[in-house]
C-alpha positions as CSV (number, residue, x, y, z in Angstrom):
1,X,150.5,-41.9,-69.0
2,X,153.7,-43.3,-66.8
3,X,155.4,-44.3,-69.8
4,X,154.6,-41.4,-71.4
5,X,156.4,-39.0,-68.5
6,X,158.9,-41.9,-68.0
7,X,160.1,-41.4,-71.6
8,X,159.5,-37.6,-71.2
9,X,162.0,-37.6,-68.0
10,X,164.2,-39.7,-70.1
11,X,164.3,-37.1,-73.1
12,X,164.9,-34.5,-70.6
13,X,167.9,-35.8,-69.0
14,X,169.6,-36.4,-71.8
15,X,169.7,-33.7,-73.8
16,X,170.1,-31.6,-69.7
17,X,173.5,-33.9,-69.6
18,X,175.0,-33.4,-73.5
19,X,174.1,-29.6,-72.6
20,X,175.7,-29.4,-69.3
21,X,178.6,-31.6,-70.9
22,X,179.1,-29.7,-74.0
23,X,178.0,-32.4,-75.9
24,X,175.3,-29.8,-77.5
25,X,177.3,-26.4,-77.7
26,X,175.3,-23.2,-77.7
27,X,173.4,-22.6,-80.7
28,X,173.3,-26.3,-81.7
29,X,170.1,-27.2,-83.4
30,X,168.0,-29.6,-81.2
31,X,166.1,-32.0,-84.2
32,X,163.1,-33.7,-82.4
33,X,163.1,-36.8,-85.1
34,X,166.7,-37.1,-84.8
35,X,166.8,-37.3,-81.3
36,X,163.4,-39.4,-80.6
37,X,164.8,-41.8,-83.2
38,X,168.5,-42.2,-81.0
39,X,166.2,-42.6,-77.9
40,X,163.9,-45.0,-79.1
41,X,160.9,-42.8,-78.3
42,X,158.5,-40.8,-80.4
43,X,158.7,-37.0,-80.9
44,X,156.2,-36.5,-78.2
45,X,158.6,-36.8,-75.2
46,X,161.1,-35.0,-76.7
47,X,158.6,-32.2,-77.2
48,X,157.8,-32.2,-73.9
49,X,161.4,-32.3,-72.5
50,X,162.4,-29.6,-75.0
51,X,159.2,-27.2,-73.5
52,X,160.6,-28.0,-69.3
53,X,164.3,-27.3,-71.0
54,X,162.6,-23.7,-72.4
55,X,161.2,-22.8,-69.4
56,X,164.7,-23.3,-67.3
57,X,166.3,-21.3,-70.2
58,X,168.5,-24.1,-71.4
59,X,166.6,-24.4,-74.7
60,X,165.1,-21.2,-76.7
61,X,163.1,-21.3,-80.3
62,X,164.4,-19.2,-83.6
63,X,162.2,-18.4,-86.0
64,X,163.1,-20.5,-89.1
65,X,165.4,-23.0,-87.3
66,X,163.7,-24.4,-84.3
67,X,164.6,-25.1,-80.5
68,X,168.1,-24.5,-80.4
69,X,170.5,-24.6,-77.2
70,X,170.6,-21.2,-75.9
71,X,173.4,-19.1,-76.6
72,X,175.2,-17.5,-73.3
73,X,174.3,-14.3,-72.0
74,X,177.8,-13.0,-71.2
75,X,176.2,-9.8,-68.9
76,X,173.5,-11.8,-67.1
77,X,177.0,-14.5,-66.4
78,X,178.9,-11.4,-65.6
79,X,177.2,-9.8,-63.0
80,X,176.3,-13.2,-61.7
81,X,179.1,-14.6,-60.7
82,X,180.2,-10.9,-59.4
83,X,177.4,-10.9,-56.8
84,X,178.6,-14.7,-55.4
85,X,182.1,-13.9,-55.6
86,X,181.3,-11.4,-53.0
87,X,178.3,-13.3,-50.9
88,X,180.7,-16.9,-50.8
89,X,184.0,-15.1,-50.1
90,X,182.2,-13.6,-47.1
91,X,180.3,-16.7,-46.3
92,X,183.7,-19.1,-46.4
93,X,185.4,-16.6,-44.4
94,X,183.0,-16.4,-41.3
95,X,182.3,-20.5,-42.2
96,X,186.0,-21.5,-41.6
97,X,186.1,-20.8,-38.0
98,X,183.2,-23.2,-37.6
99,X,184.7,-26.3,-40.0
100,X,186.2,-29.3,-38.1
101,X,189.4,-31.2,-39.2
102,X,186.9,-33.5,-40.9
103,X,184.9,-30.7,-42.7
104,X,188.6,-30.1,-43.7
105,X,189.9,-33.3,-45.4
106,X,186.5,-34.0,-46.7
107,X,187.1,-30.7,-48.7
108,X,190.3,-32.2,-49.5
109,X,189.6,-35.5,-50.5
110,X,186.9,-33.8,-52.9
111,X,188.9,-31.8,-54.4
112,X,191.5,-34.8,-54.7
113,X,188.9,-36.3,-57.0
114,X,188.4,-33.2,-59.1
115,X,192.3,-33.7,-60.3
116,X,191.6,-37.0,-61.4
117,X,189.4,-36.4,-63.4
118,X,191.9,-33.7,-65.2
119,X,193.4,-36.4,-67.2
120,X,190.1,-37.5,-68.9
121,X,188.3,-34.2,-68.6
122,X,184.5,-34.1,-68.0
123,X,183.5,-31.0,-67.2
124,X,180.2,-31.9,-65.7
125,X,181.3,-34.3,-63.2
126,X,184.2,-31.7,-62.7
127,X,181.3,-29.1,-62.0
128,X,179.1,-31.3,-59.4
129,X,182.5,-31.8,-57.7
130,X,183.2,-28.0,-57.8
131,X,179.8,-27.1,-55.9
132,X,180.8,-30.5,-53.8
133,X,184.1,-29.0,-52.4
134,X,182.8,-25.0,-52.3
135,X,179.7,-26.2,-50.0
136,X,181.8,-27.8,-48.0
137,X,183.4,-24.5,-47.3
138,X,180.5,-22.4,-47.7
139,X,177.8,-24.4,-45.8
140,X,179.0,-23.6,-42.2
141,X,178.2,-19.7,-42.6
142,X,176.2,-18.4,-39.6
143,X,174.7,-15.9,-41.6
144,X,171.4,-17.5,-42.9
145,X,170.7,-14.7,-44.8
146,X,173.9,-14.5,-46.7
147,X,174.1,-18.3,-47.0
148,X,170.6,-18.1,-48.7
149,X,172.2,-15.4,-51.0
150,X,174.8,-18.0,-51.7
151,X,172.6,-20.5,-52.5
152,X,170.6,-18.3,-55.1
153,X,173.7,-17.5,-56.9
154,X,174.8,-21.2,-57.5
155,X,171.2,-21.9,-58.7
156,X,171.1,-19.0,-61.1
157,X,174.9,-20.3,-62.5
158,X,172.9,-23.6,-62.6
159,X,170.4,-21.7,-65.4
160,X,172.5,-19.9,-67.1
161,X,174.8,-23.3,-67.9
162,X,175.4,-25.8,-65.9
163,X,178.9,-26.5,-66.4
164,X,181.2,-23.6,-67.1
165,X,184.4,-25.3,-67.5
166,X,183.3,-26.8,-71.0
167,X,183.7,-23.5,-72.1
168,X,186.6,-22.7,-70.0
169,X,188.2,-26.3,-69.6
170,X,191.9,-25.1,-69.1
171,X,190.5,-23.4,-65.8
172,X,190.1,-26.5,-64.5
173,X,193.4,-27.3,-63.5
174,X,194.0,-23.7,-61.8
175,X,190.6,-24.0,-59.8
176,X,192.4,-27.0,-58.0
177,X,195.4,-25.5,-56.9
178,X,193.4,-22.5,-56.1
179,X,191.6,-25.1,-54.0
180,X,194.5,-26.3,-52.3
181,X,195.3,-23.0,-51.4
182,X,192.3,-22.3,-49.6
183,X,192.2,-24.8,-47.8
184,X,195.7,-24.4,-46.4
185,X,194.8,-20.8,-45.1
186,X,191.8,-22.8,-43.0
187,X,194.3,-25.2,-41.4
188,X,196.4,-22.4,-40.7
189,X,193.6,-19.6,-39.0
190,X,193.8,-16.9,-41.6
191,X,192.6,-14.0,-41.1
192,X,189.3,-13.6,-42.1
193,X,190.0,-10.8,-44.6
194,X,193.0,-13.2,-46.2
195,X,190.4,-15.5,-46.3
196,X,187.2,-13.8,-48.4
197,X,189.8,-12.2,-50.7
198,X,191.1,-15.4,-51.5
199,X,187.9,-17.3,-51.7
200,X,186.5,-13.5,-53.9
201,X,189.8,-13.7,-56.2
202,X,189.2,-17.3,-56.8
203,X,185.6,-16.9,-58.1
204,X,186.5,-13.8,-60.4
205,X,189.4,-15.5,-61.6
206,X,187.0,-17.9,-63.2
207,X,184.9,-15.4,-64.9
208,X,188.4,-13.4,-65.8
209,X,188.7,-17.1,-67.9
210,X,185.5,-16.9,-69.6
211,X,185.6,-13.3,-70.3
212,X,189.1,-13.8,-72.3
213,X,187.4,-16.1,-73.9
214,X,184.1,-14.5,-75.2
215,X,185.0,-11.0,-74.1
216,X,183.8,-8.5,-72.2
217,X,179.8,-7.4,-72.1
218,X,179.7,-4.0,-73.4
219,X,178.8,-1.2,-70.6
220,X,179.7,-4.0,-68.1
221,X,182.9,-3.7,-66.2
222,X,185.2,-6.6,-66.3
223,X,186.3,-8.4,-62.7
224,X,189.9,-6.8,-62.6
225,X,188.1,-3.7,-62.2
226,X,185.6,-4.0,-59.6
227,X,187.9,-3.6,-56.7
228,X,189.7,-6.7,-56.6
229,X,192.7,-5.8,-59.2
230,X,195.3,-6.1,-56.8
231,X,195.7,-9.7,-56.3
């Protein structure tokens, strides 16, 4: 029975990681024998892992073609990353007045290791950093309620695909700068209204990214027209 969840855990984080990496794109057909055989495992595990990878809506089943990575849902992704734009930009800008100097260049030195790994892009590691540097600025937020809000929205990103710059990669290298930027209206006491806008913009500036790229949900309104246009 341990080996049997040992080798079911083992199915399930790899085919988590090639998903989150881009490895397996959405739509790609997920072949049980194919992949039990490149594990050394029998289909059983993979089964298994395929099921847990359903149920966190990684994984869906098509009628004549089998479990498949699921494809986007550009609204659900929308209105998602809406919603945190506006709970984390609040949440950084009441958190700043509470970060020390070392909350500061930790932030820093995080972010410092999200543009090395622009040369040799991995968008998965780039993604762990990315929640990495945000908590940092997030995490101080007196507000329990809104930082619980905040929390939610990172975990739903999580479900809906863990790593949105393999679909996005060229945002990368703007999301550091953008970084940069922030940080350098902590160190020098921004206002707090400077400060959400800026940590808001940021955010929507990433889904403006993926929206050029897959287009905008129909009957949904696109970031540059929720209120933060001028920017």
């Amino acid at each position: 029975m341990t080996a049997t969840v040992s080798k079911s855990q083992l199915a399930y984080r790899t085919i988590k990681e090639r998903i989150s990496d881009g490895s397996y794109s959405p739509g790609y057909r997920l072949v049980l024998g194919r992949i039990a055989e490149e594990l050394g495992v029998s289909a059983v595990p993979v089964r298994e892992a395929i099921r847990l990878l359903e149920a966190e809506g990684l994984v869906q089943f098509e009628r004549n073609v089998g479990a498949q990575v699921a494809m986007l849902d550009p609204t659900e992704y929308q209105v998602t990353m809406q919603t945190l734009a506006l709970v984390e930009g609040f949440a950084t800008a009441v958190s700043a007045p509470h970060m020390t100097p070392d909350d500061v260049a930790r932030a820093r030195a995080i972010n410092d290791s999200m543009a090395l790994t622009l040369e040799h892009f991995d968008p998965a590691t780039f993604t762990r950093l990315n929640l990495d540097f945000h908590a940092v600025l997030f995490e101080n937020c007196p507000n329990p309620h809104v930082l619980d809000l905040v929390h939610r929205g990172w975990a739903r990103m999580r479900a809906l695909r863990e790593s949105t710059f393999s679909f996005v990669p060229g945002r990368a290298r703007e999301s550091v700068a953008e970084h940069a930027e922030l940080l350098d209206l902590i160190e020098a006491g921004a206002d707090a209204l400077e400060l959400e806008l800026a940590a808001r913009n940021h955010r929507l500036r990433t889904l403006d990214a993926f929206l050029a790229h897959y287009g905008a949900p129909d009957g949904v309104s696109t970031s540059s027209t929720t209120g933060e246009g001028e920017r």
